[in-house]
mmJSON file of the N, C-alpha and C atoms, coordinates in Angstrom:
{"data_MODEL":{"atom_site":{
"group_PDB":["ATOM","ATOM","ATOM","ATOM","ATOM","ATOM","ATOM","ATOM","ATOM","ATOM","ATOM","ATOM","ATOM","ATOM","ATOM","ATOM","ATOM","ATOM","ATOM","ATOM","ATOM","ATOM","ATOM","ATOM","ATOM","ATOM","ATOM","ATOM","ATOM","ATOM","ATOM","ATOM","ATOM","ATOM","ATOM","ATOM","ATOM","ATOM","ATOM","ATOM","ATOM","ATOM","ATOM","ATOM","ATOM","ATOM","ATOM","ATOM","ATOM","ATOM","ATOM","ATOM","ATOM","ATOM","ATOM","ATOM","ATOM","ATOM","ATOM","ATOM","ATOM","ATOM","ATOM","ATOM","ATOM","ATOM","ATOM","ATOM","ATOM","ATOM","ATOM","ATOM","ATOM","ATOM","ATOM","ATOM","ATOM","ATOM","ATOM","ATOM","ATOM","ATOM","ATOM","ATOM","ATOM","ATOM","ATOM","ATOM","ATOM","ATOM","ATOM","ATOM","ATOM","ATOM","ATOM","ATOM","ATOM","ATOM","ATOM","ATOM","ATOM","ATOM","ATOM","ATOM","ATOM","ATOM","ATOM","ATOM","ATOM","ATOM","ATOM","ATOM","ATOM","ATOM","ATOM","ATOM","ATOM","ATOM","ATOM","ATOM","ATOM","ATOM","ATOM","ATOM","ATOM","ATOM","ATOM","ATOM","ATOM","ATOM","ATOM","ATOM","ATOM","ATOM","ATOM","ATOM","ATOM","ATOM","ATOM","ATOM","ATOM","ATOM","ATOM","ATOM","ATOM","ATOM","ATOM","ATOM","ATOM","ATOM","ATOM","ATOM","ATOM","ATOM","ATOM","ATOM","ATOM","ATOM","ATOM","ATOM","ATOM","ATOM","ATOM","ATOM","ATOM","ATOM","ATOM","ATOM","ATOM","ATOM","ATOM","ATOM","ATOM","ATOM","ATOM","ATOM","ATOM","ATOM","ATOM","ATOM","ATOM","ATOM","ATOM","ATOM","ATOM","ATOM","ATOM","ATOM","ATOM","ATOM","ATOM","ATOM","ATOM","ATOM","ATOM","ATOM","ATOM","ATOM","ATOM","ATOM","ATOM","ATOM","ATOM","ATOM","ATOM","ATOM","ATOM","ATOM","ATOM","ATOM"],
"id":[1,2,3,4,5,6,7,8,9,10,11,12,13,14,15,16,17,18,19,20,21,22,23,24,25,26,27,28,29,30,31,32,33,34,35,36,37,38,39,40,41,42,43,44,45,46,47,48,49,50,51,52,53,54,55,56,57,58,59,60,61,62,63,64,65,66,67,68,69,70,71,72,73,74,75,76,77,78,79,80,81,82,83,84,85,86,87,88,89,90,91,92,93,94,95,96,97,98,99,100,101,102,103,104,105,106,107,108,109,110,111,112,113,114,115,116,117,118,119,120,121,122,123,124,125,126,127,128,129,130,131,132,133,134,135,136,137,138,139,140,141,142,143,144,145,146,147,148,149,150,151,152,153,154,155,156,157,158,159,160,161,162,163,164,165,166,167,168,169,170,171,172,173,174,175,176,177,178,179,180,181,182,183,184,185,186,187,188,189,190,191,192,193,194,195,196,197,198,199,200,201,202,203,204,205,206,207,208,209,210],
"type_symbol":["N","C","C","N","C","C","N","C","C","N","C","C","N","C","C","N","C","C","N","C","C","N","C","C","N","C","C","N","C","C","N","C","C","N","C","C","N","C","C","N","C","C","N","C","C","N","C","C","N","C","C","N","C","C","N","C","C","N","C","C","N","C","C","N","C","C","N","C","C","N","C","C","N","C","C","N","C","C","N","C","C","N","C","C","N","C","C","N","C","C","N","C","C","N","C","C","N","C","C","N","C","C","N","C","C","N","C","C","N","C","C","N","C","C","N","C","C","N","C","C","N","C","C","N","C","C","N","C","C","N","C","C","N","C","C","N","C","C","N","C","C","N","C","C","N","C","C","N","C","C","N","C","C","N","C","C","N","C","C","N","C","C","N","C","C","N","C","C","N","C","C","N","C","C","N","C","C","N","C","C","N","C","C","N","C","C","N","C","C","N","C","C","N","C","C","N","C","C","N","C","C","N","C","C","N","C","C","N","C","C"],
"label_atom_id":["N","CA","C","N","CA","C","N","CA","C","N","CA","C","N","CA","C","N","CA","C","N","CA","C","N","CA","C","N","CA","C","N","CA","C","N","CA","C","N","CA","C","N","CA","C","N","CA","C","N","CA","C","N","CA","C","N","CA","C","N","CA","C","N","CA","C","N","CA","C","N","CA","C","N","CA","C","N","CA","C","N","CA","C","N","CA","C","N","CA","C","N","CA","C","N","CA","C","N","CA","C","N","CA","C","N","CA","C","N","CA","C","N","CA","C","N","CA","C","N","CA","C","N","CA","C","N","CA","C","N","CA","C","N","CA","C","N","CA","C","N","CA","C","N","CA","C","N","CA","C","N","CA","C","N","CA","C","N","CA","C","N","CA","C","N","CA","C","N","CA","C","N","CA","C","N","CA","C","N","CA","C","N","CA","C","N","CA","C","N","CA","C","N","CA","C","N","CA","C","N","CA","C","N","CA","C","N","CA","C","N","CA","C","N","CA","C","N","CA","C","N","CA","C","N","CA","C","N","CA","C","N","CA","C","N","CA","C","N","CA","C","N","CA","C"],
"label_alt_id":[null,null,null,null,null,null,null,null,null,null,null,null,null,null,null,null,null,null,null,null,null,null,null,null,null,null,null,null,null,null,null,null,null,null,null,null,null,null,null,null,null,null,null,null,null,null,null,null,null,null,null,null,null,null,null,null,null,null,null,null,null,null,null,null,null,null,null,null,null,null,null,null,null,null,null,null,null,null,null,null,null,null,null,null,null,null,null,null,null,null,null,null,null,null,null,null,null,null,null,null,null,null,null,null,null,null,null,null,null,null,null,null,null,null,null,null,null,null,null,null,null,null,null,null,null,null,null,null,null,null,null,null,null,null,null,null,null,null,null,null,null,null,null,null,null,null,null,null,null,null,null,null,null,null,null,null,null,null,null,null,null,null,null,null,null,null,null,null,null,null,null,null,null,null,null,null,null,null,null,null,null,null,null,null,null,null,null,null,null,null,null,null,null,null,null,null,null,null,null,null,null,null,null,null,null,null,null,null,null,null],
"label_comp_id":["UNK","UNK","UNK","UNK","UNK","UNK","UNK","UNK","UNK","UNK","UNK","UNK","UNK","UNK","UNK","UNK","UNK","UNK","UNK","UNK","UNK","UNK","UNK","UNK","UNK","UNK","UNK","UNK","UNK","UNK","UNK","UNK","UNK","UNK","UNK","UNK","UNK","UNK","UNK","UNK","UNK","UNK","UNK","UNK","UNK","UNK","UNK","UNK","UNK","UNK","UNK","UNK","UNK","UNK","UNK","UNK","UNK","UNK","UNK","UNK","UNK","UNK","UNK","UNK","UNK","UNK","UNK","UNK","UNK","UNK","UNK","UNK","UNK","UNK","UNK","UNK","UNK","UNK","UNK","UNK","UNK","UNK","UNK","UNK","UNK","UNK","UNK","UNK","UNK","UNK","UNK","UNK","UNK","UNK","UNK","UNK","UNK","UNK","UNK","UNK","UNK","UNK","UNK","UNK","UNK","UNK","UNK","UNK","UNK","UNK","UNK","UNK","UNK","UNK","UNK","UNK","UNK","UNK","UNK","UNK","UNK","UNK","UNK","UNK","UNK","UNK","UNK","UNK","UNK","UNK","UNK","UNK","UNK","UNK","UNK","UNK","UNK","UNK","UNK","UNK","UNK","UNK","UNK","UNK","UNK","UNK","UNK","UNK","UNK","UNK","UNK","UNK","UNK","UNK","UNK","UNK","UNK","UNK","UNK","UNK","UNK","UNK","UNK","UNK","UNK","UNK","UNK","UNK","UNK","UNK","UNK","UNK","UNK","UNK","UNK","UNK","UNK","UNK","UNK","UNK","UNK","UNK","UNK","UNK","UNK","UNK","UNK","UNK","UNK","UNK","UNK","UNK","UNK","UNK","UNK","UNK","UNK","UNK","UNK","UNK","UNK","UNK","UNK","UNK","UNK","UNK","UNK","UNK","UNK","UNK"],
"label_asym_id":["A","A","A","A","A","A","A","A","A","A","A","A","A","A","A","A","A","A","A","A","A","A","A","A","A","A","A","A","A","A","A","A","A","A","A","A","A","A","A","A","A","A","A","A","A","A","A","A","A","A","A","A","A","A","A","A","A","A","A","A","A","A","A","A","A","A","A","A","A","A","A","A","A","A","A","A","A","A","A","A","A","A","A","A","A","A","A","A","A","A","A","A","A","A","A","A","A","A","A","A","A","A","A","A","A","A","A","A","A","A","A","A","A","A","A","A","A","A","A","A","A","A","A","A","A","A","A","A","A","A","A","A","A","A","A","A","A","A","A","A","A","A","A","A","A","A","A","A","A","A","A","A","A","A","A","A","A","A","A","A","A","A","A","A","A","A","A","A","A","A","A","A","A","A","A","A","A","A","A","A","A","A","A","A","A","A","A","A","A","A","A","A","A","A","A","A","A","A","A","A","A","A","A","A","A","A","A","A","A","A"],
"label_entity_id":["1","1","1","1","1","1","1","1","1","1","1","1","1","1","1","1","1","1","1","1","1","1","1","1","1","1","1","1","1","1","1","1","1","1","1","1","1","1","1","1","1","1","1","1","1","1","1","1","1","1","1","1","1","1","1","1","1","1","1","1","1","1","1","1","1","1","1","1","1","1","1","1","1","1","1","1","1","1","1","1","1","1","1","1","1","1","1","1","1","1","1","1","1","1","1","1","1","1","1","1","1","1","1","1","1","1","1","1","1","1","1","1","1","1","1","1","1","1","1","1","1","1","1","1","1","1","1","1","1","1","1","1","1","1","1","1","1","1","1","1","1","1","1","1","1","1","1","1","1","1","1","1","1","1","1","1","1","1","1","1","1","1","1","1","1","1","1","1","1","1","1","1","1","1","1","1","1","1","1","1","1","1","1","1","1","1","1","1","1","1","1","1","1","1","1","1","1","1","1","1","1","1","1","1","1","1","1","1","1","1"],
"label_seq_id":[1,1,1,2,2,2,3,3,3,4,4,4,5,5,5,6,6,6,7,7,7,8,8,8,9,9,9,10,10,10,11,11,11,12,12,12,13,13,13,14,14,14,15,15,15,16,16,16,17,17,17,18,18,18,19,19,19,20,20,20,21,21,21,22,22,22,23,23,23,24,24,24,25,25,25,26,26,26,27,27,27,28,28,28,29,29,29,30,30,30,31,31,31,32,32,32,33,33,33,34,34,34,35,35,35,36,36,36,37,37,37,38,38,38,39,39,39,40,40,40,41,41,41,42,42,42,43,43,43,44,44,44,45,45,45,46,46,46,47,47,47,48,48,48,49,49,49,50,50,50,51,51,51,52,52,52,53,53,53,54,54,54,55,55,55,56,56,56,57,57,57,58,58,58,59,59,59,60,60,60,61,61,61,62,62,62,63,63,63,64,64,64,65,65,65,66,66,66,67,67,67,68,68,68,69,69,69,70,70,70],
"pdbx_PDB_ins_code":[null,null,null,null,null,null,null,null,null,null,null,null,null,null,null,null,null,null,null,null,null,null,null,null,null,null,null,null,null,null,null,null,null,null,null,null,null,null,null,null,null,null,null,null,null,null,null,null,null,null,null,null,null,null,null,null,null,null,null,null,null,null,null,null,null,null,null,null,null,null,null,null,null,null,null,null,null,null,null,null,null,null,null,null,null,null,null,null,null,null,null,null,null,null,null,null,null,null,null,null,null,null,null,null,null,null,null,null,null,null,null,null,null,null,null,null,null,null,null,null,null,null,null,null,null,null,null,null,null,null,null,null,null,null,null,null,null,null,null,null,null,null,null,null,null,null,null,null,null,null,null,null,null,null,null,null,null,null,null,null,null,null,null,null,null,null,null,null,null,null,null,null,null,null,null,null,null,null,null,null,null,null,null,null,null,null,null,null,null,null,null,null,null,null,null,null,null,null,null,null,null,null,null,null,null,null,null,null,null,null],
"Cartn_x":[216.619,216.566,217.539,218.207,219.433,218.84,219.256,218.5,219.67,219.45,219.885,219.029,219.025,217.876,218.322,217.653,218.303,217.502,218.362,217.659,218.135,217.692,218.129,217.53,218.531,217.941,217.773,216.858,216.534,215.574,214.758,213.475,212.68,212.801,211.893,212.852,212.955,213.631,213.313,213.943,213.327,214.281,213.704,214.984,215.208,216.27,216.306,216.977,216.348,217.098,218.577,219.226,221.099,220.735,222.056,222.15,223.805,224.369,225.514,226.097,227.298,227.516,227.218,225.701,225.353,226.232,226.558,226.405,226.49,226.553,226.179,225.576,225.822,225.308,223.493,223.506,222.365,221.389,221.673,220.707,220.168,221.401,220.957,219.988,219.965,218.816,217.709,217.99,216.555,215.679,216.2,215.589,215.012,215.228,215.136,215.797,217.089,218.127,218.27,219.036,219.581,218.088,217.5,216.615,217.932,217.302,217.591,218.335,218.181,218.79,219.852,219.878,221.12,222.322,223.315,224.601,225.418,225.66,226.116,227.099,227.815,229.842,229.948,228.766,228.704,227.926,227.775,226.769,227.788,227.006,227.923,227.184,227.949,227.481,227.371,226.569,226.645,226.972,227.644,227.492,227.415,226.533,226.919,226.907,228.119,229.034,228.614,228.513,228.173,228.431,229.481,229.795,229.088,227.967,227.121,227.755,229.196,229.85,229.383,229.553,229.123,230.412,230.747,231.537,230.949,231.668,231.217,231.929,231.831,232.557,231.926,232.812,232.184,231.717,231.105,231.153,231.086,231.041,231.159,230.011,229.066,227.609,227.874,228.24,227.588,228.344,230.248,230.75,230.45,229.835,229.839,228.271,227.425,226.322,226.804,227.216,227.441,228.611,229.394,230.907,231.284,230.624,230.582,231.762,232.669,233.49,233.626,234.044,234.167,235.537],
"Cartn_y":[271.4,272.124,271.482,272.35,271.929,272.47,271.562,271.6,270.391,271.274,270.417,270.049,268.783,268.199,268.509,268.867,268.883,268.262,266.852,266.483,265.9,265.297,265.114,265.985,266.529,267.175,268.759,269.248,270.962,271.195,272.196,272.513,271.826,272.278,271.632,271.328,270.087,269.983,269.636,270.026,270.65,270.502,270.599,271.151,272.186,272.927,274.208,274.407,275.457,275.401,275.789,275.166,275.59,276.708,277.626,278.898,279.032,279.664,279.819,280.93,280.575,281.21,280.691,279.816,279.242,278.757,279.082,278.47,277.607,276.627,276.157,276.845,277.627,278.784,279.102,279.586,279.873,278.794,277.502,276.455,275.89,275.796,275.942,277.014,277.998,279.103,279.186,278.658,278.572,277.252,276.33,275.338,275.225,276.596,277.107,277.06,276.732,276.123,274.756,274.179,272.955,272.988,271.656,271.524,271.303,271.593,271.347,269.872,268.744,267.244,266.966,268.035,267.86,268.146,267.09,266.981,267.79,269.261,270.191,269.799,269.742,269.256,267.938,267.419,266.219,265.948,266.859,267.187,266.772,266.323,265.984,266.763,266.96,267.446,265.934,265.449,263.888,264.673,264.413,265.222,263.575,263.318,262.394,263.159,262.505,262.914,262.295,263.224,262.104,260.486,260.023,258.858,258.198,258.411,257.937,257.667,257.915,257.562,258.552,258.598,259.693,260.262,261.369,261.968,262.642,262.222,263.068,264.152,265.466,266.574,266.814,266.472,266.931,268.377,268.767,270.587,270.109,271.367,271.934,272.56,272.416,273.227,273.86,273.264,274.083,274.853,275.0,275.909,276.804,276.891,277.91,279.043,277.934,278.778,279.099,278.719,279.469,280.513,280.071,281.228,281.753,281.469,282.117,281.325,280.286,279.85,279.038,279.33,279.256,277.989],
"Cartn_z":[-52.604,-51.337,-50.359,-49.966,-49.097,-47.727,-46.319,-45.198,-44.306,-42.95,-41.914,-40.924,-40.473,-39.618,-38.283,-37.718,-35.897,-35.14,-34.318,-33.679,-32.447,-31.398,-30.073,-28.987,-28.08,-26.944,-27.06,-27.919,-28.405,-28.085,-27.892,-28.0,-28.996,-30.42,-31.522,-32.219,-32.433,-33.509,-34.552,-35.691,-37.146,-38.354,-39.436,-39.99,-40.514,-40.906,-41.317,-42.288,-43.172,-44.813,-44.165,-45.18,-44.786,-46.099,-45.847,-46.528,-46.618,-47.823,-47.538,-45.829,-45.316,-43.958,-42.804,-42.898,-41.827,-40.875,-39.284,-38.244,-37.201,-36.755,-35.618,-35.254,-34.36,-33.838,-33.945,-35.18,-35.968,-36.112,-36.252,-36.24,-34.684,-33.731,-32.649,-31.938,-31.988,-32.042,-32.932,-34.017,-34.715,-34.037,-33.775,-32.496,-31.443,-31.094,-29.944,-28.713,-29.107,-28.271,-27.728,-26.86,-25.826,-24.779,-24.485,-23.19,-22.391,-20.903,-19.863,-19.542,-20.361,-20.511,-21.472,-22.313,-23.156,-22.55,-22.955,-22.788,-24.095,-23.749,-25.184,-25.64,-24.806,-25.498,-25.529,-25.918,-26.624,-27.789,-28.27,-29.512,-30.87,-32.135,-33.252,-34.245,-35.503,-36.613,-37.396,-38.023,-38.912,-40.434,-41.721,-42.524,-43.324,-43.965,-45.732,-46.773,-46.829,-48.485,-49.461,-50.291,-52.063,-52.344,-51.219,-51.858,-50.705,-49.836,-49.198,-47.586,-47.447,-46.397,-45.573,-44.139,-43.398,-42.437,-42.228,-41.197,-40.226,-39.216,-37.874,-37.06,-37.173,-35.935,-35.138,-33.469,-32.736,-32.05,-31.363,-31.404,-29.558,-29.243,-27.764,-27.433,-27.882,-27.469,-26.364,-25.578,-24.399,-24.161,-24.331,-23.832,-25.169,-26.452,-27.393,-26.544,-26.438,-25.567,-24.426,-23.284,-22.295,-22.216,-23.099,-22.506,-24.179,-25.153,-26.639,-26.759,-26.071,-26.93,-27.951,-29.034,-30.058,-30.495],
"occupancy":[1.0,1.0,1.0,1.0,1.0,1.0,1.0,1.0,1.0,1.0,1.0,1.0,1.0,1.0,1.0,1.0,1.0,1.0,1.0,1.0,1.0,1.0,1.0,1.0,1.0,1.0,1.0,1.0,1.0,1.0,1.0,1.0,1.0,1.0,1.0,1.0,1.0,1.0,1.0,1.0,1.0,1.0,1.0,1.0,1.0,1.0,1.0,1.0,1.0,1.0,1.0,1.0,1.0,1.0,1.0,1.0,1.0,1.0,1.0,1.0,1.0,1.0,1.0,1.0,1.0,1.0,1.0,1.0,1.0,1.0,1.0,1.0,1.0,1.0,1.0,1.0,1.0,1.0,1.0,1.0,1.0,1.0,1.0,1.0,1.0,1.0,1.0,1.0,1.0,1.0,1.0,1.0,1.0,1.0,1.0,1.0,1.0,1.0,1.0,1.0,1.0,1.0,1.0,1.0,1.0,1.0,1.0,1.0,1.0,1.0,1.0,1.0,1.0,1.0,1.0,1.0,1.0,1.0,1.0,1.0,1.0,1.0,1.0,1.0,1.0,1.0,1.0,1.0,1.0,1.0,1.0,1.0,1.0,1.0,1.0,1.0,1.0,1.0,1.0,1.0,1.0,1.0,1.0,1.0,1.0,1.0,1.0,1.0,1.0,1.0,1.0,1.0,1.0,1.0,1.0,1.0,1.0,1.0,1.0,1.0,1.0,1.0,1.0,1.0,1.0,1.0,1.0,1.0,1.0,1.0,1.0,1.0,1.0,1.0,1.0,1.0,1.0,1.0,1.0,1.0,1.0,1.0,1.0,1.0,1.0,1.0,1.0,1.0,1.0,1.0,1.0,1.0,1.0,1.0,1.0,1.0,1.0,1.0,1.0,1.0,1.0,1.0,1.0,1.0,1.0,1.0,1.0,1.0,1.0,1.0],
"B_iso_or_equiv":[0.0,0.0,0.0,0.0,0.0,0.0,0.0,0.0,0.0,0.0,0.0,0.0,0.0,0.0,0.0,0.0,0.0,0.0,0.0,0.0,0.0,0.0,0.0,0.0,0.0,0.0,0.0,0.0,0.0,0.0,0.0,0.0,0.0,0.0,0.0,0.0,0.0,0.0,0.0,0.0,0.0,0.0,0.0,0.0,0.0,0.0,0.0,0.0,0.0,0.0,0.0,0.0,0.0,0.0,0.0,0.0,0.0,0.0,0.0,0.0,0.0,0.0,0.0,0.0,0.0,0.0,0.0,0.0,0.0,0.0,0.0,0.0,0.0,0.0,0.0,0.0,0.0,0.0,0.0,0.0,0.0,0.0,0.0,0.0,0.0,0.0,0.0,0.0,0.0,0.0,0.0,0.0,0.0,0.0,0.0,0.0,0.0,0.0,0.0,0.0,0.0,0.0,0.0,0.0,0.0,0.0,0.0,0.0,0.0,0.0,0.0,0.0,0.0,0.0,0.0,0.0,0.0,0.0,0.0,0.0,0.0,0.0,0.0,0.0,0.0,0.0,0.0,0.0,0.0,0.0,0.0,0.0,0.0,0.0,0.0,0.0,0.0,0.0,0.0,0.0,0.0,0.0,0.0,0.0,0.0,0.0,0.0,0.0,0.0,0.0,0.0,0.0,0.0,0.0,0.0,0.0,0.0,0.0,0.0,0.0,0.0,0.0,0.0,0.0,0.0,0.0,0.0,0.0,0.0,0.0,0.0,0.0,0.0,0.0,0.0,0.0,0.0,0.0,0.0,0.0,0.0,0.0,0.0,0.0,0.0,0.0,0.0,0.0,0.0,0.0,0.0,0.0,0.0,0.0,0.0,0.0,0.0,0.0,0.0,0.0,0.0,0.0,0.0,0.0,0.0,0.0,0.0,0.0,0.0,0.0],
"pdbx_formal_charge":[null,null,null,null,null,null,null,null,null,null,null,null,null,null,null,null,null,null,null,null,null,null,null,null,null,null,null,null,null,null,null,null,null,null,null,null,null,null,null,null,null,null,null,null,null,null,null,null,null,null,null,null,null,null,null,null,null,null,null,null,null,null,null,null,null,null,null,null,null,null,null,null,null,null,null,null,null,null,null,null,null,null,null,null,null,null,null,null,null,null,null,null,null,null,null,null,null,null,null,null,null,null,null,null,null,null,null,null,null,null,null,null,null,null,null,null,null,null,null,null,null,null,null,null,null,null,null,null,null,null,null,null,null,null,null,null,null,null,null,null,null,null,null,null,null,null,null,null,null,null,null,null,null,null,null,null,null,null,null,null,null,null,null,null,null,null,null,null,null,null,null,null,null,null,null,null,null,null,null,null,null,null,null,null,null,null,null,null,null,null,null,null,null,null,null,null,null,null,null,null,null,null,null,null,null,null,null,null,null,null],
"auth_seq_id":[1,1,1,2,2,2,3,3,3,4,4,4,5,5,5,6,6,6,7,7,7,8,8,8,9,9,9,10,10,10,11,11,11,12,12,12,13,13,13,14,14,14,15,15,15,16,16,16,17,17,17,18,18,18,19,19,19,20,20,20,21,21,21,22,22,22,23,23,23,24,24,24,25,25,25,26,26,26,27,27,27,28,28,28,29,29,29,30,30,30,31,31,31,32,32,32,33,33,33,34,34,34,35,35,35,36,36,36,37,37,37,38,38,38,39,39,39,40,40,40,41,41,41,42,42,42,43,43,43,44,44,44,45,45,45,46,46,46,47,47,47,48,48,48,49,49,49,50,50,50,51,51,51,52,52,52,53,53,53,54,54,54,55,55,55,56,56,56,57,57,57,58,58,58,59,59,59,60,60,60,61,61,61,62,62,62,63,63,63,64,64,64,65,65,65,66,66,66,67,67,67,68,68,68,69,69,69,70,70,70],
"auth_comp_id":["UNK","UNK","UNK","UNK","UNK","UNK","UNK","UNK","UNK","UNK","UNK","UNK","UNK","UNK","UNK","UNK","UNK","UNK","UNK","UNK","UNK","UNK","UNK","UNK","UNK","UNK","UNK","UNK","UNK","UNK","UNK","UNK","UNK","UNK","UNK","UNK","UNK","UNK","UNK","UNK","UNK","UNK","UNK","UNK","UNK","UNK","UNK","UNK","UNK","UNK","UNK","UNK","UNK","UNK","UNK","UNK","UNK","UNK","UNK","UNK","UNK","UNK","UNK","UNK","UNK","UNK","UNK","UNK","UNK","UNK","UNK","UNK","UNK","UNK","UNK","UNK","UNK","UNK","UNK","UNK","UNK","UNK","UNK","UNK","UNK","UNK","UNK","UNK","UNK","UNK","UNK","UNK","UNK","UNK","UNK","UNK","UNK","UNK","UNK","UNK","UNK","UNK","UNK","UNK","UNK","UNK","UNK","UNK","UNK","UNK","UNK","UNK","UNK","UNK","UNK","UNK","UNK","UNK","UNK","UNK","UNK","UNK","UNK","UNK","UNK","UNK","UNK","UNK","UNK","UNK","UNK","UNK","UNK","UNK","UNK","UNK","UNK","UNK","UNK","UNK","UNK","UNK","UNK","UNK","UNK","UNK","UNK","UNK","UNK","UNK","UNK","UNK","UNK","UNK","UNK","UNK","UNK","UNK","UNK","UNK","UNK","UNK","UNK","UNK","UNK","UNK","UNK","UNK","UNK","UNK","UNK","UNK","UNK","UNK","UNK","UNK","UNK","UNK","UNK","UNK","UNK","UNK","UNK","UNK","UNK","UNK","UNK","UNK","UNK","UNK","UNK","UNK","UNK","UNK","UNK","UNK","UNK","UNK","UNK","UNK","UNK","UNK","UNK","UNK","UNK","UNK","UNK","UNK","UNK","UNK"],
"auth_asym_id":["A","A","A","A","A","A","A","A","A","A","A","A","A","A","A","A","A","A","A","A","A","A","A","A","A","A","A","A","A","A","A","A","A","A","A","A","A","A","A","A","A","A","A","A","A","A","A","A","A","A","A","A","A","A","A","A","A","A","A","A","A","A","A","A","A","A","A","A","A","A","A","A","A","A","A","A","A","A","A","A","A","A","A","A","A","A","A","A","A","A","A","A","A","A","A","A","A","A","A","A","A","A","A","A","A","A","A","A","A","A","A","A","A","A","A","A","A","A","A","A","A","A","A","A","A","A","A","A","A","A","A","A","A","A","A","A","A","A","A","A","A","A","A","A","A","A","A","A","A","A","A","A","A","A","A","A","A","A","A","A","A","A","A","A","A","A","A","A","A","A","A","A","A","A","A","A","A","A","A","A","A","A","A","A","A","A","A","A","A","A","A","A","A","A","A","A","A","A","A","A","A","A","A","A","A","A","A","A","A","A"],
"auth_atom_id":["N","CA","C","N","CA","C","N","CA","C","N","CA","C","N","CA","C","N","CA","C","N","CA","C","N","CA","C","N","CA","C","N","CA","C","N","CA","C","N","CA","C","N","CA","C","N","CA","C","N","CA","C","N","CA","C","N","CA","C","N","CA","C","N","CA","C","N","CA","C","N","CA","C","N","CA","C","N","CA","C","N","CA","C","N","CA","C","N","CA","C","N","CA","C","N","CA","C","N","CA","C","N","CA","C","N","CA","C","N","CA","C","N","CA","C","N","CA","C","N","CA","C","N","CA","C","N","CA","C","N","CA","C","N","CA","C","N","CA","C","N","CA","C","N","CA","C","N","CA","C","N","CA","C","N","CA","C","N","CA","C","N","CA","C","N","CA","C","N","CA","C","N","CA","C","N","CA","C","N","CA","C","N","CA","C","N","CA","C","N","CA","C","N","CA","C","N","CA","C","N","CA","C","N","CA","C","N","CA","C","N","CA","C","N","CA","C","N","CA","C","N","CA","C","N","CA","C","N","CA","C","N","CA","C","N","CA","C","N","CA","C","N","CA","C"],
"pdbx_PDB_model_num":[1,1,1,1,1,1,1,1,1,1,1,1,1,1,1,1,1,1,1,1,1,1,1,1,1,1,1,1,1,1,1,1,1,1,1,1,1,1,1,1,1,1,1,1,1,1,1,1,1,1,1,1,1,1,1,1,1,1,1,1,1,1,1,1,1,1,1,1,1,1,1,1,1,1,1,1,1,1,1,1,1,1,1,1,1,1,1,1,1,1,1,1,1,1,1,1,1,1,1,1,1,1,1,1,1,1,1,1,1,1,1,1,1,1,1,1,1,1,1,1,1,1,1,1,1,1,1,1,1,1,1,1,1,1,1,1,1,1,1,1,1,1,1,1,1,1,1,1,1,1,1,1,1,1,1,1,1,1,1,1,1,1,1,1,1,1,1,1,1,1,1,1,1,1,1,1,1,1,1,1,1,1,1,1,1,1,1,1,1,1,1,1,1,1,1,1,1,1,1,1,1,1,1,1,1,1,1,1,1,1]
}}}
């Protein structure tokens, strides 16, 4: 079972099965979005890779929620 954990400043955070297509977007709303204390365009994706190392991208939360940019 493949799944992404979300956690920090969201409503609930959870994790949610990943699916092919998935999102940002989509996991942030299944969360129930950003609280009121989150800092969005400072949000990271953490990903570990098979060889146990981890990479980090950062995203823009907040301008993707507030202005859909992408």
């Amino acid at each position: 079972l493949r799944q992404v954990n979300v956690v920090g400043q969201v409503r609930t955070p959870q994790a949610v099965p990943y699916r092919d297509g998935l999102r940002v977007l989509d996991v942030v709303l299944a969360v129930g979005g950003l609280t009121e204390f989150a800092a969005g365009n400072r949000a990271r994706i953490v990903r570990t890779l098979e060889d146990g190392s981890r990479r980090e991208i950062r995203v823009r939360l907040g301008d993707l929620l507030s202005r859909g940019d992408l």
